[in-house]
N, C-alpha and C positions, 0 to 999 in steps of 0.2 A: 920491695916496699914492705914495712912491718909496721900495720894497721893495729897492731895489740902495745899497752905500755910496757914497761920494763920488768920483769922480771922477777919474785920475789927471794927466789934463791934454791938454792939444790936440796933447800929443806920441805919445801912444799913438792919437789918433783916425788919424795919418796911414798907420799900418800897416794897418787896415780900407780903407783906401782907396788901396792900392798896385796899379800895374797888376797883370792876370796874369803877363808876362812881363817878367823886368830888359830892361837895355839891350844886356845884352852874346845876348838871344835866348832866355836860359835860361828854362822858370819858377819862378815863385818860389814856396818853399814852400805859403807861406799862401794864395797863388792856387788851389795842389792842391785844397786843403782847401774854398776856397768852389765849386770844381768837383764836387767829391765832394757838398758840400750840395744843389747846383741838381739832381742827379740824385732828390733824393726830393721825393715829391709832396707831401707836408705843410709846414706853416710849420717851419723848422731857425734853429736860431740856439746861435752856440759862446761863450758867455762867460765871464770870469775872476770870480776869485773877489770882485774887488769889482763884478763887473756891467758892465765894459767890452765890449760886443757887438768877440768878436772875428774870427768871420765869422757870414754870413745868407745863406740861399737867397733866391731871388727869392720862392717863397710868402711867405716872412718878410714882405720888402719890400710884397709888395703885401697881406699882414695887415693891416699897418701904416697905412695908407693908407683899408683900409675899417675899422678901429674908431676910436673916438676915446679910447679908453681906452687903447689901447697905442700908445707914444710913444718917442723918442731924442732925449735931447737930449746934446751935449758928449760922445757915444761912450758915452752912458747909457743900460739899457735901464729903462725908467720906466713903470708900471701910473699913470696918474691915480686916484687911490680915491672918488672922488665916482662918475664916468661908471663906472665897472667895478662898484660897486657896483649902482649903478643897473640898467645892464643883467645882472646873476648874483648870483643869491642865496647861492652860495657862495663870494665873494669873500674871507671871511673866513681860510675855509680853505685856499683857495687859494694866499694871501699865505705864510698861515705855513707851509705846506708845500716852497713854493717857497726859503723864508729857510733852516730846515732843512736840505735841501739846500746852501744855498750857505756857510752856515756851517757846514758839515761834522757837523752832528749827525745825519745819516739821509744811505744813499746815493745813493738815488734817490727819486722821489716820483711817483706817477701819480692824475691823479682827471678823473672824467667830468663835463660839467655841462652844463644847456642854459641858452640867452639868447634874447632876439628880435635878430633880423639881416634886414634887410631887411624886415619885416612879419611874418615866419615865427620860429616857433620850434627854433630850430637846435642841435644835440648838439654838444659838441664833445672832446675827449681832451686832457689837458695830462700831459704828461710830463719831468719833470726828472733828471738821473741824472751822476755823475761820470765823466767822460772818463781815458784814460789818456794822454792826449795830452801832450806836456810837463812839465814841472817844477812848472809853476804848477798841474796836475791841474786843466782848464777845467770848467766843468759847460752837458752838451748838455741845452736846451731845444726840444719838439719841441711845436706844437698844429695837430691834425688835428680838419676837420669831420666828424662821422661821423655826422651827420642820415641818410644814407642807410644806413649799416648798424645804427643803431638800428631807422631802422625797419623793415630786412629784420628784423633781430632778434625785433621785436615781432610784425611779420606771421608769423614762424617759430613765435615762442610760441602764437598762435591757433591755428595752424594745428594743432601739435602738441597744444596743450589741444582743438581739434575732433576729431581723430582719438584720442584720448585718451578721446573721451564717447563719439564712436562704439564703438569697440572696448568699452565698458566696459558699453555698453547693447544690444551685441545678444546675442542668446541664445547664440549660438556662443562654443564655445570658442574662444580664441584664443593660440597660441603662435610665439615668433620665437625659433631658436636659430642659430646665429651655425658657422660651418665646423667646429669645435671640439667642435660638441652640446653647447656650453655656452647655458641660458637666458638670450637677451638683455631678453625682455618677454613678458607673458603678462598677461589678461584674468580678472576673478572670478568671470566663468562657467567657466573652464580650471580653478581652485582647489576651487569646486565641484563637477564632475564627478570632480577626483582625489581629493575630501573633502576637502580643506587649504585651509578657509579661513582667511584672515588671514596668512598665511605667503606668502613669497616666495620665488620657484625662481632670480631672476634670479643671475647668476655660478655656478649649479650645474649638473653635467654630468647627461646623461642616466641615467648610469648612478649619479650619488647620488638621484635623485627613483622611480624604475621598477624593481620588481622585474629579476633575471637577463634572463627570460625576454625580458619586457616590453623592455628595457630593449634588447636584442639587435635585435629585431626593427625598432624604432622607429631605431635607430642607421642597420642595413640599408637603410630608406629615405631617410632624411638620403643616406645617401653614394650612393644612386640617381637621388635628385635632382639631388643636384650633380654629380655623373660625365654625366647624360645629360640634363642641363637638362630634363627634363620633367614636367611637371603629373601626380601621381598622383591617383588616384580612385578611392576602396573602402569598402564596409561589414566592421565590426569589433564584434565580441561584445566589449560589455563590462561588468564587474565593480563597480558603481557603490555609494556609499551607497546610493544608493534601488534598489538590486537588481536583475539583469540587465537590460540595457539595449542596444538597439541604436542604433549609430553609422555615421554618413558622415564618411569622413576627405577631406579634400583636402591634399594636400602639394607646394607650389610652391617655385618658385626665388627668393630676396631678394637684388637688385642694388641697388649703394649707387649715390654720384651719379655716379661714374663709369661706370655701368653694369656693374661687374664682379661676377659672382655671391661674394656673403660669407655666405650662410644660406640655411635651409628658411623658411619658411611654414608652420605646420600650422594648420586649420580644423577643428574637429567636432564636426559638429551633431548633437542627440539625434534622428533618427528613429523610436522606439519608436512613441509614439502614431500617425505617419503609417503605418508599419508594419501596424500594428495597423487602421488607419482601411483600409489597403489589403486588408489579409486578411478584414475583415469585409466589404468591398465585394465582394471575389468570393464569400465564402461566401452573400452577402443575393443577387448576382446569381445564383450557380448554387442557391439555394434559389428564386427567382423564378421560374426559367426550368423548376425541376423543377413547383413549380405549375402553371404555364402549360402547362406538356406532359404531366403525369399528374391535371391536376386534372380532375374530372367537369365542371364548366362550360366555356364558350368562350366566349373572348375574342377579338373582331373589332377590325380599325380600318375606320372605314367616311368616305369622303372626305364634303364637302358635296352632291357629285354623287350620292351615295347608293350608291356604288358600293366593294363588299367590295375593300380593301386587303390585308389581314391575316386571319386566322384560323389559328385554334392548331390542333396536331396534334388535340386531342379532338373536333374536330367529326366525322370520321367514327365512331366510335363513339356518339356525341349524336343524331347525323342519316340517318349512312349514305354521304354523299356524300365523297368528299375533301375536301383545303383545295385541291388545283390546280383540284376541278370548280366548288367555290364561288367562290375567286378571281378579280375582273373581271366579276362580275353585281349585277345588281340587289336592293339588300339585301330589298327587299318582292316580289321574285319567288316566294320562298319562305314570306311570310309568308300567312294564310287569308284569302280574299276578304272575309271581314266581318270581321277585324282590319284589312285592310293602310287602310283612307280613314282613320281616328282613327291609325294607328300612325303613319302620314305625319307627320298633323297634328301630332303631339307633335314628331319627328323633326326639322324643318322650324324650329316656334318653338323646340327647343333651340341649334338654330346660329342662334340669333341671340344669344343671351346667354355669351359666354364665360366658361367655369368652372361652366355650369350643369348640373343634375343632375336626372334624371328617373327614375322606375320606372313599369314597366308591363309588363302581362301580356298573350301574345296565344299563337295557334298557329301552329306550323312544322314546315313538309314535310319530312317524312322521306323516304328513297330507299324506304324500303317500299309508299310509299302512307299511312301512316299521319300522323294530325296530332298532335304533340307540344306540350302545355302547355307555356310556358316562362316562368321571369322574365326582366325585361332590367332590365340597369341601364346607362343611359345616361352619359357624361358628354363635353361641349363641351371637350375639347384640340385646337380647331381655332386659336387663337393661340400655343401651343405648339410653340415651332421644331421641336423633337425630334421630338414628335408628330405636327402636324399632322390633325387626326382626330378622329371620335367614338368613343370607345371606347365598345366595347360588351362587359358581361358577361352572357353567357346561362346557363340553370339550370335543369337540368328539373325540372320543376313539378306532370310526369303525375300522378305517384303523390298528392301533397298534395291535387292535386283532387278524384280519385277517394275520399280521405278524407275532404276537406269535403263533399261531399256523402254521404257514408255517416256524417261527423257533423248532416249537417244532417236526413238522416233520421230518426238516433236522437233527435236536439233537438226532432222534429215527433212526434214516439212521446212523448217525456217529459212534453212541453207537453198533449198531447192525455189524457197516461193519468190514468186515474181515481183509482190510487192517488198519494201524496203521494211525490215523489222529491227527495231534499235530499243533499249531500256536508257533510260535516262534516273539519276539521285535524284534527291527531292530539291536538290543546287541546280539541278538541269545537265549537268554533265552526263556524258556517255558513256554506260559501263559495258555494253553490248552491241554488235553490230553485222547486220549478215551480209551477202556478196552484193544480195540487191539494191541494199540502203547504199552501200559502199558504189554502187556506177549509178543512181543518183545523184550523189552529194562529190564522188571521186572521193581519190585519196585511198589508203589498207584499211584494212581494220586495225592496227595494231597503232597506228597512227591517229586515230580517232578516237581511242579509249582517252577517257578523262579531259577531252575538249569541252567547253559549253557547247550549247545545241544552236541557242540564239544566237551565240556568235557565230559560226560555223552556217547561220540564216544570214547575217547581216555580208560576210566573204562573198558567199552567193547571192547578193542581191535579191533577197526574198523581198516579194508585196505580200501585202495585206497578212502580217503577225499580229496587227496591232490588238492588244490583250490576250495574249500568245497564253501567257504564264496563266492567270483567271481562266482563260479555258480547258489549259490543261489540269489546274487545280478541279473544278467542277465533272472534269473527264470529258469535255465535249470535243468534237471535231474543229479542225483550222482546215481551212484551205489556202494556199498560198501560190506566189506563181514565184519561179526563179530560173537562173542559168544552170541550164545544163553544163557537165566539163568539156561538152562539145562545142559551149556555147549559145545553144539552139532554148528558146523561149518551153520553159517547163510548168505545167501546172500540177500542183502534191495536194490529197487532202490525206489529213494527215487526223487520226483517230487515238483517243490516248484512252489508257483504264489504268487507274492505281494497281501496284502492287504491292502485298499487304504480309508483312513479315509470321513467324509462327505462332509469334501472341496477336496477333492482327491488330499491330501497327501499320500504318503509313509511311513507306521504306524508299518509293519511287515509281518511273512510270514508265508502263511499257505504249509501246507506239509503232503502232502502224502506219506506213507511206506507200500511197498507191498513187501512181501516176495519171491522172484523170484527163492530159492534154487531149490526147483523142475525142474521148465524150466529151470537154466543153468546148471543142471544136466544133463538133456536131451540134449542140445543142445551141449555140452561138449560132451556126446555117440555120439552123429550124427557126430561130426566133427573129433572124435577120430576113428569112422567107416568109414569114408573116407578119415581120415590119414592110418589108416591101408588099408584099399583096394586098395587105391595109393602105400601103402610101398608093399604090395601083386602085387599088378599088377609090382612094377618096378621091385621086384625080380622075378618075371614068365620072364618079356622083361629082366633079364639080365640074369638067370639062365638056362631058356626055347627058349625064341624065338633068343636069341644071338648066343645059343647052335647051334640051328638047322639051322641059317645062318650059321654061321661060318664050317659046317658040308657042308653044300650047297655050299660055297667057295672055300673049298677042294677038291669037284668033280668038280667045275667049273674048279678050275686051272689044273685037271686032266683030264677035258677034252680039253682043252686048248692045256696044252703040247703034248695031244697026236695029236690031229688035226695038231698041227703045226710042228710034225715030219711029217704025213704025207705028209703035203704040200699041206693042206685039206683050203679051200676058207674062212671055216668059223671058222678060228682058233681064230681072230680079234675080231670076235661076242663073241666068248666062253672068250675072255680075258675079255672084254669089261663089259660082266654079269657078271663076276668076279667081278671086282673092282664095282658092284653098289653094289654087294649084301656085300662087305665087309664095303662101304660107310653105308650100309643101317644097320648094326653091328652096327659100331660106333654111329651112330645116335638113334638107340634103347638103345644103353647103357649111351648118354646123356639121356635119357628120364627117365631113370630105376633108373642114381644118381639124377634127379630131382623129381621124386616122391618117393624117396626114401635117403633122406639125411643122410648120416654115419656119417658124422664128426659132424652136430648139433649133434646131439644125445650120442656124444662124450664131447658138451660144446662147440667147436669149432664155434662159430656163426658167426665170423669173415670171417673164411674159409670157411665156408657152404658160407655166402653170397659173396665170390670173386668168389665163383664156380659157383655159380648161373649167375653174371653176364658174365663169360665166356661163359658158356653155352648156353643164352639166346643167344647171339653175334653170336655163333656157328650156331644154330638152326636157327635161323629166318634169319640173315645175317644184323643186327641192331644193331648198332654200341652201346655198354651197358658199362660206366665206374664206379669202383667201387673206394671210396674215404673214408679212415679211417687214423686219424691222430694220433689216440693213441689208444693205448689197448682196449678193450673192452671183458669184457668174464660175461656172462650170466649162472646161476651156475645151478639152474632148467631147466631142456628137456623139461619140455612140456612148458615153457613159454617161452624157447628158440625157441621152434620148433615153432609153435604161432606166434614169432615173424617173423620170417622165410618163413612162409608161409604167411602172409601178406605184404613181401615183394614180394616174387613174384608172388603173385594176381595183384599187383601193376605194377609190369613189363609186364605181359603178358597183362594187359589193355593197356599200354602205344606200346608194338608192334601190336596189333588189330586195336586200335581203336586211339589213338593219331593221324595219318599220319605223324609224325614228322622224323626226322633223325638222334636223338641219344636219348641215356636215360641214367642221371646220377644213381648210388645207393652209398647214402651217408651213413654213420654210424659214432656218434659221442658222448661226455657226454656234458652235459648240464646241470650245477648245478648239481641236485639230479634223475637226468633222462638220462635212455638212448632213443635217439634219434635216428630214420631213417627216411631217405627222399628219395622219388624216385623225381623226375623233368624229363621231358620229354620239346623236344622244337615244339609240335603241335601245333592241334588246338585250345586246353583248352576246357575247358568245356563247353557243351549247354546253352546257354543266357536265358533256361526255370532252368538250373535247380541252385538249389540254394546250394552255397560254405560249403562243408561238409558234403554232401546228395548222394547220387544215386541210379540211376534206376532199376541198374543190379543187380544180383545175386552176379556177382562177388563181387559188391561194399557193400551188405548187410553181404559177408562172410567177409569181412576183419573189417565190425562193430562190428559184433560176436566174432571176434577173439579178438578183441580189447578190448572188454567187460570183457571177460571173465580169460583175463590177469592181469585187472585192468589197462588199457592202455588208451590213446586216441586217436583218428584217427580222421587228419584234411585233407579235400581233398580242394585245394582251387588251384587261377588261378595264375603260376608267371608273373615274368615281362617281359619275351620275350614272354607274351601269350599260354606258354603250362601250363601244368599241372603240382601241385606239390601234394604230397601224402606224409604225415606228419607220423608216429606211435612216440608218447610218453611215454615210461612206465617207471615210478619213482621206484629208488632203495631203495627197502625194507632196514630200517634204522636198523643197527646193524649186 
């Protein structure tokens, strides 16, 4: 393709090919000119505006020569469009840029393109542009290779896009500000430290991005840097979204390629957490090191040689000896001839296993003389560069032993005691249990752990639990009756006491069961042998000594009448003995139905107890009211009688010793209990002695009886200050 016009003839070619200098020595213009072209390094060439090459540097020439696409023929500058196409894909435009140009529609025209040249793929620059050179107004064409500064170019772009990922991916902020404290570049770690993300500082001064303050100070160092070229280095408080925060500043000098200083550098890195990682590492060391020197154990390093390294200030107070007297001895010099062969042993196979870990307990010399229990806890830091060593922590251990065997004692006492001894949670269940409790109730002990207790009462048919838990809470005694595993009638009193954890808390309860059949066997004889002696004695006083008044009454009144027929002085007297000894009848035979009740023994408990209080009334002349607002019938004799007679224990205290002037007897139900109350209006009780207790015989038979009914018996002060006398016994369910 030939992109130049036609030609103007072989007469214009002879002026491109005029020497440098005429004949007469001068040079000739146009020689100037291809002088001036040989001076640049790129292909030049100065054409007219129909295309006539009217000077060329040698690049030109030797262009020429290595493509086949550009061509001269007849003083023409000529593109072949087959081979130009061929080798440049932008041939197209290239043409018509160049035409442009030379037909004066555009003044200049530049564009870059690559081709293969020689094998390689080569850059090139074509540039066309109007001269002001002459009349004819030439157009200079200029084509440079610039394969090598494309590809400084492109290695520039990496490079720059490398440093561009770096900066963008490390944690640190990163700012470049330029002589001026104008932002030349910055990182979006820099954006989030100052909270602005998405926004760019670049072209703005210091003092549009930072507070007065800020803004002052940050300046101050820019012009420090560069007045005294040197590297700053400092921690800075500062005021963050995420809320105070510490910072390491770095602030350098930025020299461009000439090496001449044109900016700061600042770097700043968050330090908080290191901060932080550093403040807690001396608080954990100087809390370590206060361990090691105020704690009661000791800490040894002991080499493989067996030979004491290390030891902490507390051995002298642990042992007695110092750490300089222990320091460089033998670690089992001090250990007890019948610990040190096994203490070895262990010692010896722990340095062989690295990272291994041992306990064991042995004795050690004291400076006293004395030999101190202690634990050790071993551990192999013998491949441990730091260490090097077996650490050893020791712990005295005297007191624990001296414990365990004051527990193993009390464990040989428990195991061995005849009564049943068992701990119960504060749920009631079983957490302990010895052989005795266990042939008691039957069943192992291993079997009994974590059972309830009540239920384990209710299996066995226990009587009288009833406010089992309330008395165990308060710590009082139960007494109960139940089945033996032999099946045989059992009576347990059974004694509880909190037990009270190391802060002294309320943790549960221990409890003692002693088998009381025996004694309220006996006690039950004893009191049925002076129920019978009393039911004996009332029948002799109504059978025998009523007999023989009443017999004594009849000769009175027969001496009487006779005297008084006579008209005898002392018939008066004979009456008079009469009526004591028939008074003194009746009076024996209240005695004979008070120690001897018919109608209890009948069921009649109601009636037994309104006799009683007539009686009483009768006898002493002490006014005794009896008070029942509904039924009451008691189906067992002897728990009626029982009953019965702790009533009037209760009465005859209240006519002796109350001084008062009446005395109720109540009888009444109550829920699942029958209830009686005596009240008197005296003087209550002695201010020694304590509500529910007493002194007397009396007061200890009506506990007895109490007991042995499965009752309770409360003796306490009322509120007109006499005495009130409680018996409770719950009706057997079913």
């Amino acid at each position: 393709m030939v992109w130049m016009p036609e030609a103007k003839g072989l007469a214009e070619q002879s002026r491109f090919n005029k020497p440098l200098y005429s004949a007469e020595g001068t040079p000739n213009c146009i020689d100037w000119s291809r002088l001036l072209l040989d001076a640049f390094e790129e292909a030049v060439a100065l054409v007219d505006r129909q295309g006539h090459i009217l000077a060329a540097n040698k690049a030109w020439n030797q262009l020429q020569c290595e493509f086949s696409w550009l061509d001269e023929e007849n003083g023409r500058l000529l593109i072949r469009e087959t081979e130009f196409k061929q080798a440049c894909h932008d041939a197209d435009a290239i043409v018509s840029g160049l035409k442009e140009v030379m037909e004066g529609a555009r003044a200049d025209f530049r564009h870059e393109f690559n081709m293969f040249h020689a094998g390689e793929n080569c850059w090139f620059r074509l540039s066309a542009r109007e001269s002001s050179q002459g009349a004819e107004n030439p157009v200079l064409i200029s084509l440079r290779n610039i394969t090598t500064q494309r590809q400084a170019e492109e290695d520039l772009r990496e490079t720059r896009s490398l440093f561009d990922c770096l900066i963008e991916s490390t944690g640190d902020s990163f700012f470049l500000y330029d002589s001026m404290g104008r932002f030349i570049m910055h990182n979006t770690a820099g954006m989030e430290l100052l909270g602005r993300e998405g926004e760019s500082l670049v072209g703005k001064t210091i003092e549009e991005v930072f507070p007065p303050g800020e803004a002052h100070m940050i300046r101050a160092q820019n012009d420090l840097v560069l007045a005294t070229q040197q590297t700053l280095n400092y921690e800075i408080s500062l005021n963050t979204p995420k809320g105070e925060r510490v910072a390491w500043v770095q602030k350098r000098l930025y020299r461009n390629q000439q090496d001449k200083p044109v900016g700061v550098i600042g770097i700043v890195r968050d330090v908080t957490e290191h901060k932080n990682s550093e403040e807690n590492l001396k608080r954990s060391e100087h809390h370590f090191r206060a361990l090691i020197e105020r704690s009661a154990d000791v800490v040894m390093l002991v080499g493989a040689d067996e030979v004491i390294r290390y030891i902490s200030p507390p051995a002298q107070q642990f042992c007695g000896f110092s750490s300089d007297e222990l320091l460089g001895t033998n670690v089992f010099f001090w250990i007890h001839p019948e610990d040190t062969q096994l203490a070895q042993i262990k010692f010896r196979e722990l340095c062989k296993t690295p990272g291994d870990l041992i306990i064991a307990e042995c004795r050690y010399l004291c400076k006293s003389g004395e030999w101190k229990w202690v634990e050790v806890t071993a551990s192999n830091q013998l491949d441990d560069a730091s260490v090097q060593a077996v650490v050893i922590n020791a712990r005295d251990i005297s007191e624990r032993k001296k414990s365990e065997q004051t527990l193993r004692r009390f464990e040989a006492i428990v195991e061995s005691s005849v009564d049943g001894i068992f701990s119960l949670d504060l749920d009631g269940k079983i957490t302990s249990w010895n052989p005795a409790a266990q042939k008691m109730f039957g069943g192992s002990g291993s079997d009994m752990l974590g059972r309830d207790f009540k239920a384990l009462c209710l299996e066995n048919k226990v009587k009288g639990c009833s406010g089992f838990n309330a008395r165990m809470l308060r710590g009082k005694g139960v007494e109960m009756v139940c089945n033996a595993p032999d099946g045989t009638r059992m009576e347990l009193s059974l004694s509880f006491s909190p037990i009270l954890s190391p802060n002294h808390l309320h943790c549960g309860f221990a409890v003692i069961a002693r088998d009381i059949t025996e004694r309220r066997r006996l006690e039950r004889e004893v009191l049925e042998i002076a129920d019978f002696e009393k039911h004996r004695i009332g029948q002799d006083l109504h059978d025998d000594l009523c007999q023989h008044l009443v017999g004594i009454s009849i000769i009175g009144n027969l001496l009487h009448v006779e005297l008084a027929r006579n008209g005898a002085k002392q018939a008066e007297d004979a009456k008079q003995i009469t009526e004591m000894i028939r008074a003194a009848v009746d009076h024996a035979r209240i005695l004979a139905k008070g120690l001897s009740p018919l109608n209890i023994a009948e069921g009649e408990i109601m009636a037994g107890l309104k006799v009683l209080a007539s009686n009483t009334e009768q006898l002493f002349r002490f006014p005794c009211f009896f008070e029942c607002d509904s039924p009451v019938h008691i189906e067992d004799t002897e728990i009626a009688t029982q009953f019965y007679r702790i009533a009037q224990e209760a009465l005859h205290n209240a006519v002796k010793h109350s001084q008062g002037t009446q005395a109720v007897l109540r009888l009444r139900i109550e829920g699942k209990a029958v209830v009686i109350t005596i009240s008197d209006d005296g003087l209550g009780l002695p201010e020694f002695k304590k509500p529910g207790t007493g002194g007397g015989l009396g007061m200890h038979t009506m506990h007895y009886r109490a007991r042995i009914i499965g009752a309770t018996l409360e003796i306490t002060r009322n509120l007109r200050g006499g005495t009130d006398v409680t018996c409770r016994l719950p009706i057997p369910e079913g």
